[in-house]
MMTF fields as JSON, N, C-alpha, C and O atoms, coordinates in Angstrom:
{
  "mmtfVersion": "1.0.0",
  "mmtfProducer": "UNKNOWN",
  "numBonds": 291,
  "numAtoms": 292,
  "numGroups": 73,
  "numChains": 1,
  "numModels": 1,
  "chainsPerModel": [1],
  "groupsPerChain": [73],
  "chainIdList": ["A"],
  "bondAtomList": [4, 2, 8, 6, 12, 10, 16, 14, 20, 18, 24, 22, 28, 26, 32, 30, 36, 34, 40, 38, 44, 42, 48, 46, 52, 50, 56, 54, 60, 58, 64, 62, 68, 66, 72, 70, 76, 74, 80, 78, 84, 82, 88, 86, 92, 90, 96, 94, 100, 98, 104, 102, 108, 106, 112, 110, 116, 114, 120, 118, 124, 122, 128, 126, 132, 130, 136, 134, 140, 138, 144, 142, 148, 146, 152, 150, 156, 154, 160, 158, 164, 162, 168, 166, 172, 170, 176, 174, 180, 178, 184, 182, 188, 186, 192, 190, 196, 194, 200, 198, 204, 202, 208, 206, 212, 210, 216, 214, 220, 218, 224, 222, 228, 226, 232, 230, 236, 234, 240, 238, 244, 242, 248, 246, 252, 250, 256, 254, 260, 258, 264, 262, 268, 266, 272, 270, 276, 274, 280, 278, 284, 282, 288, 286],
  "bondOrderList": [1, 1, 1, 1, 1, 1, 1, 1, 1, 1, 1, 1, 1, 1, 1, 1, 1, 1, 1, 1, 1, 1, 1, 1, 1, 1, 1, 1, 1, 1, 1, 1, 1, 1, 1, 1, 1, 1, 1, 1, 1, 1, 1, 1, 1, 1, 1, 1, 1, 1, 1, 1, 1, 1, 1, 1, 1, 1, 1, 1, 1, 1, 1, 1, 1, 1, 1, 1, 1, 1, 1, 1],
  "groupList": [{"groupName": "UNK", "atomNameList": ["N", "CA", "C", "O"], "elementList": ["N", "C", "C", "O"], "formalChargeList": [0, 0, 0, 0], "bondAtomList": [1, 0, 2, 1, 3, 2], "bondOrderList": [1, 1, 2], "singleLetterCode": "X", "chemCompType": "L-PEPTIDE LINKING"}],
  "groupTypeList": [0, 0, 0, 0, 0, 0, 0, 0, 0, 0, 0, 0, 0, 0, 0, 0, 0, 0, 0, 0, 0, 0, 0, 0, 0, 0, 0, 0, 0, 0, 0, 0, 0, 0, 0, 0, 0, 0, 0, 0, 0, 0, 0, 0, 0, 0, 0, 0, 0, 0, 0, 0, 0, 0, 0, 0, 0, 0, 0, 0, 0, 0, 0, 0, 0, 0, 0, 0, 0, 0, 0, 0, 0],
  "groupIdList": [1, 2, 3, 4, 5, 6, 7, 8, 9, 10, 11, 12, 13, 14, 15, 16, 17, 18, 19, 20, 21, 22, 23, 24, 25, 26, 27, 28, 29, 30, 31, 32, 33, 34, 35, 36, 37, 38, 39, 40, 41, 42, 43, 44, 45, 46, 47, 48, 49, 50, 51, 52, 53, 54, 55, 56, 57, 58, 59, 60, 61, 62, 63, 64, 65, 66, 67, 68, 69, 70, 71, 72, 73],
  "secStructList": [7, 7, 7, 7, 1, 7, 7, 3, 3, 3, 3, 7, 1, 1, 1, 3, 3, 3, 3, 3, 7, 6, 6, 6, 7, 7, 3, 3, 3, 3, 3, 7, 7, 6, 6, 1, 1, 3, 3, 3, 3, 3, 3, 3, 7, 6, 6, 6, 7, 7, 3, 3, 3, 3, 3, 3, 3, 3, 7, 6, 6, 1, 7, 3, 3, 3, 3, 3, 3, 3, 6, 6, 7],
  "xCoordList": [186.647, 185.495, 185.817, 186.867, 185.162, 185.361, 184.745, 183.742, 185.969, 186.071, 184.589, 184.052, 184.156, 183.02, 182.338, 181.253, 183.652, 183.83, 183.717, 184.044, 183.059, 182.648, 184.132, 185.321, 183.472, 184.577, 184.35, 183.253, 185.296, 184.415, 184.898, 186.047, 183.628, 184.436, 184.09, 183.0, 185.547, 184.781, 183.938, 184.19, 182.949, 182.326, 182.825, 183.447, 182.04, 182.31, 180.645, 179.676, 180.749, 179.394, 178.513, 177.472, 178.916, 177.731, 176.432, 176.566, 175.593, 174.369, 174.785, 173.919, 175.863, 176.163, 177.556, 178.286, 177.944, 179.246, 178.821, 177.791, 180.425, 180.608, 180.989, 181.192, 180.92, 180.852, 181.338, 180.949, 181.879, 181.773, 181.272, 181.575, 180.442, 179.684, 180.602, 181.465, 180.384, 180.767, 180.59, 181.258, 180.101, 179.55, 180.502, 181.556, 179.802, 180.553, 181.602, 181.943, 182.222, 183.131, 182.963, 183.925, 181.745, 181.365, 181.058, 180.715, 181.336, 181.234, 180.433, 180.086, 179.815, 178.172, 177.884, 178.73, 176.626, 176.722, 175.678, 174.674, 175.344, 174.312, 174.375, 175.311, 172.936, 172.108, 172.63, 172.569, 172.951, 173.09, 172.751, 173.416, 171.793, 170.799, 171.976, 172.082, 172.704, 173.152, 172.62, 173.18, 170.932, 169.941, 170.518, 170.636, 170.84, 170.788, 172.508, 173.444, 172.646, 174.149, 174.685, 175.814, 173.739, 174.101, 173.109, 172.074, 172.972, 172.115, 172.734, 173.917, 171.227, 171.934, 170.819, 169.62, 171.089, 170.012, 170.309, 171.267, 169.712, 169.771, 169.357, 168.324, 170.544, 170.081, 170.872, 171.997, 170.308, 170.349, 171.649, 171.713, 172.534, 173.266, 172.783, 172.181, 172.92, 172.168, 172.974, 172.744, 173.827, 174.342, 174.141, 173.746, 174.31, 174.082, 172.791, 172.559, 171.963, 171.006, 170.976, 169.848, 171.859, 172.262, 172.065, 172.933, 171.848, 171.751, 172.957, 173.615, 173.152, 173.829, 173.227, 172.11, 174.177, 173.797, 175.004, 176.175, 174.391, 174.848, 174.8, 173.813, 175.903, 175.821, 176.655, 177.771, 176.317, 176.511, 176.663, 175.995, 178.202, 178.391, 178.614, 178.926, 178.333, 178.737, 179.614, 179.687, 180.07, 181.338, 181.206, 180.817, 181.81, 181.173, 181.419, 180.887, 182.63, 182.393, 182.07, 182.372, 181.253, 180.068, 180.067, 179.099, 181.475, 181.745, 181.258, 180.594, 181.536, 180.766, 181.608, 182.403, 181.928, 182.101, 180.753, 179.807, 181.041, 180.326, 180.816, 181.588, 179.995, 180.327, 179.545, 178.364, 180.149, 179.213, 179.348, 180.393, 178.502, 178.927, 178.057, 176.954, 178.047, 176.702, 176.065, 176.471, 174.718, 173.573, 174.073, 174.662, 173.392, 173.781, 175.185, 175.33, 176.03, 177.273, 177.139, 178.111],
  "yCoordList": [104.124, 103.301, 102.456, 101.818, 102.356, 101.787, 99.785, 99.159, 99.492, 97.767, 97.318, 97.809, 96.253, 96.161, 94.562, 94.146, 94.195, 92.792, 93.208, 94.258, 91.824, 92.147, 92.463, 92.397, 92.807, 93.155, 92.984, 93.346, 92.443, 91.754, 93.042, 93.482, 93.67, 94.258, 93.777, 93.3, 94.014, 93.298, 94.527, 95.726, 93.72, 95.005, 94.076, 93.052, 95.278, 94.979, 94.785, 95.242, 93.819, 93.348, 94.646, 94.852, 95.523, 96.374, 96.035, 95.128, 96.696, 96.98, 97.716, 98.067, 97.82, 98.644, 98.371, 97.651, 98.653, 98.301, 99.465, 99.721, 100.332, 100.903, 99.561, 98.348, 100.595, 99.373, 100.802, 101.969, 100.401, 101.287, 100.7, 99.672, 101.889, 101.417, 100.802, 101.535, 99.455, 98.756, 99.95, 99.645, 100.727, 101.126, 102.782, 103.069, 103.75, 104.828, 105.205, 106.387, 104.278, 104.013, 105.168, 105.522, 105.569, 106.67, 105.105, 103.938, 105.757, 105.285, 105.332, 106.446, 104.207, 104.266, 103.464, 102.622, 103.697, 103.0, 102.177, 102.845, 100.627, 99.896, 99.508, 99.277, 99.361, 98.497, 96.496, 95.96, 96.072, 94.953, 93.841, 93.934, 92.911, 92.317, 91.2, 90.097, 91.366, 90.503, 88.991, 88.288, 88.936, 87.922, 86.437, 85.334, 86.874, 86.169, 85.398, 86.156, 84.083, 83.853, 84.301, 84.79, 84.138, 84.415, 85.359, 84.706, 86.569, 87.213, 87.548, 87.711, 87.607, 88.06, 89.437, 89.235, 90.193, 91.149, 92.264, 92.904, 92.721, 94.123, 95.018, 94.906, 96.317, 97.733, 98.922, 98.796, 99.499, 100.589, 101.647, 101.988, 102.101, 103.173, 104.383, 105.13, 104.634, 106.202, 107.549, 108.748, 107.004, 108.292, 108.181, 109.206, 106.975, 106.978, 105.994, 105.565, 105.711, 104.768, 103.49, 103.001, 102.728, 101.737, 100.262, 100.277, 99.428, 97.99, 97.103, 96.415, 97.177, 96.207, 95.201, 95.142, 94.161, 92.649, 92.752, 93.002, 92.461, 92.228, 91.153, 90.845, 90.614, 89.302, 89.352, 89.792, 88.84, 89.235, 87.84, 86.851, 88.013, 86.015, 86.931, 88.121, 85.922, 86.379, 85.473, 84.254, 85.99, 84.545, 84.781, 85.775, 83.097, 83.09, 83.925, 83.851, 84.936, 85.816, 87.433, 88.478, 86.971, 88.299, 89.138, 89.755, 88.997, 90.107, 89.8, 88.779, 90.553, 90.051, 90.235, 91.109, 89.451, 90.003, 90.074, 89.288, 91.595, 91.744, 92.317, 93.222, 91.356, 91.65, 92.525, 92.26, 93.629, 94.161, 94.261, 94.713, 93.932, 93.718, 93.971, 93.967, 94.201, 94.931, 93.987, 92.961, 94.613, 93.833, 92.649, 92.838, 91.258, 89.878, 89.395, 88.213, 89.922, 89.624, 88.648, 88.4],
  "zCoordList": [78.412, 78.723, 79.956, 79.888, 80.961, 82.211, 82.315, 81.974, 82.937, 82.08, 82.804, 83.796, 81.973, 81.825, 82.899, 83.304, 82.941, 83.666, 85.346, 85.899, 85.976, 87.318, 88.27, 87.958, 89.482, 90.112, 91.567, 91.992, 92.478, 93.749, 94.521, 94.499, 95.333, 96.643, 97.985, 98.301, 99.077, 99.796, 101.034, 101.159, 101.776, 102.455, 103.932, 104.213, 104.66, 106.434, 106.731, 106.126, 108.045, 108.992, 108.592, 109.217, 107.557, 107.845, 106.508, 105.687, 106.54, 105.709, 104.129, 103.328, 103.954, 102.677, 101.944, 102.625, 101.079, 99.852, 99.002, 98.379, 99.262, 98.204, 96.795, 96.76, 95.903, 94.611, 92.896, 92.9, 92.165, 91.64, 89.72, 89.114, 89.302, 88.312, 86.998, 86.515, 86.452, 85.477, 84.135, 83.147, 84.061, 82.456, 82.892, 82.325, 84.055, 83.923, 84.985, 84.998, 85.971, 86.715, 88.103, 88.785, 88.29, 89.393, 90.532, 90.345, 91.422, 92.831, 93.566, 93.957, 94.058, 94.588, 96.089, 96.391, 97.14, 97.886, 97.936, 98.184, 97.777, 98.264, 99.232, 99.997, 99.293, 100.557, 100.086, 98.979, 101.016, 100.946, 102.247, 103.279, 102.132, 103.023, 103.95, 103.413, 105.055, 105.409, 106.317, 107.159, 105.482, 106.121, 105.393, 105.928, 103.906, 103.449, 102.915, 102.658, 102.837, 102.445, 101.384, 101.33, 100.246, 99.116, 98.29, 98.156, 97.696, 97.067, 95.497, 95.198, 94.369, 92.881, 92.702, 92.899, 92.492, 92.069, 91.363, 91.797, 90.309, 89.204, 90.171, 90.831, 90.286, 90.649, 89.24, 88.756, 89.051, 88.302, 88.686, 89.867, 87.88, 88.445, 88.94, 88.169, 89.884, 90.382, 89.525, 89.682, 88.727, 87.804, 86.646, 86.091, 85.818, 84.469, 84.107, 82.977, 85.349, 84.871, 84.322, 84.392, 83.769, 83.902, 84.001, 84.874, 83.952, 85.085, 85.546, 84.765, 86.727, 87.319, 87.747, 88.26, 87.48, 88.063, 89.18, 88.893, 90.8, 91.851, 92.804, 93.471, 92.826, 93.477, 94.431, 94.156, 96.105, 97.104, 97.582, 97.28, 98.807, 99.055, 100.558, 100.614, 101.838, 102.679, 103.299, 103.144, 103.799, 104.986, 106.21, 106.824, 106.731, 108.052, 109.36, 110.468, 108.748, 109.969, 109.847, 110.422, 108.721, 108.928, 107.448, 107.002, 106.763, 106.121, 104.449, 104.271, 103.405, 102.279, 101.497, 101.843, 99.877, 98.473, 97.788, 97.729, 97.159, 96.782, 95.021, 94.707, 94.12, 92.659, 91.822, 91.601, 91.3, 90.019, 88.83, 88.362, 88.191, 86.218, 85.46, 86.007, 84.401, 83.969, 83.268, 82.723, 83.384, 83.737, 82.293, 81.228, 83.056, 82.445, 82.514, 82.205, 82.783, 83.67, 84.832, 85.546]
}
C-alpha cells in the first residue's frame, strides 16, 4: 500500500510537477499556476481516480513545493 501521508516535491519556474499518487504510487504530471504564492486544490488521479489534496507554495525565486496527500490530508 503506497504511504498515504503528503509528500513535498519540489518543481522548477515551470508550469508543471511531477508528483506521485498518495493511494496507488503511479507518477503523474500537473498543471500548476505560478500566478499565485500559495495554492490548495483537489485533482483526481488520472490512474486510479482518486482525490488528491494539492497544495502548492512558491518561493521567491520562482520555484515551488509542491504537496500531495489524499484527499483531506
Amino acid at each position: 500500500m503506497a504511504n498515504r501521508a503528503g509528500r513535498v516535491y519540489p518543481a522548477s519556474m515551470d508550469e508543471a510537477a511531477d508528483v506521485r499518487c498518495p493511494y496507488c504510487g503511479e507518477q503523474s504530471t500537473i498543471a500548476i499556476d505560478p500566478g499565485e504564492e500559495e495554492a490548495e486544490f483537489v485533482q483526481d488521479c488520472p490512474v486510479c481516480c482518486r482525490p488528491w489534496t494539492v497544495r502548492v507554495r512558491f518561493r521567491s525565486d520562482g520555484s515551488a513545493d509542491v504537496t500531495v496527500g489524499a484527499d483531506g490530508e
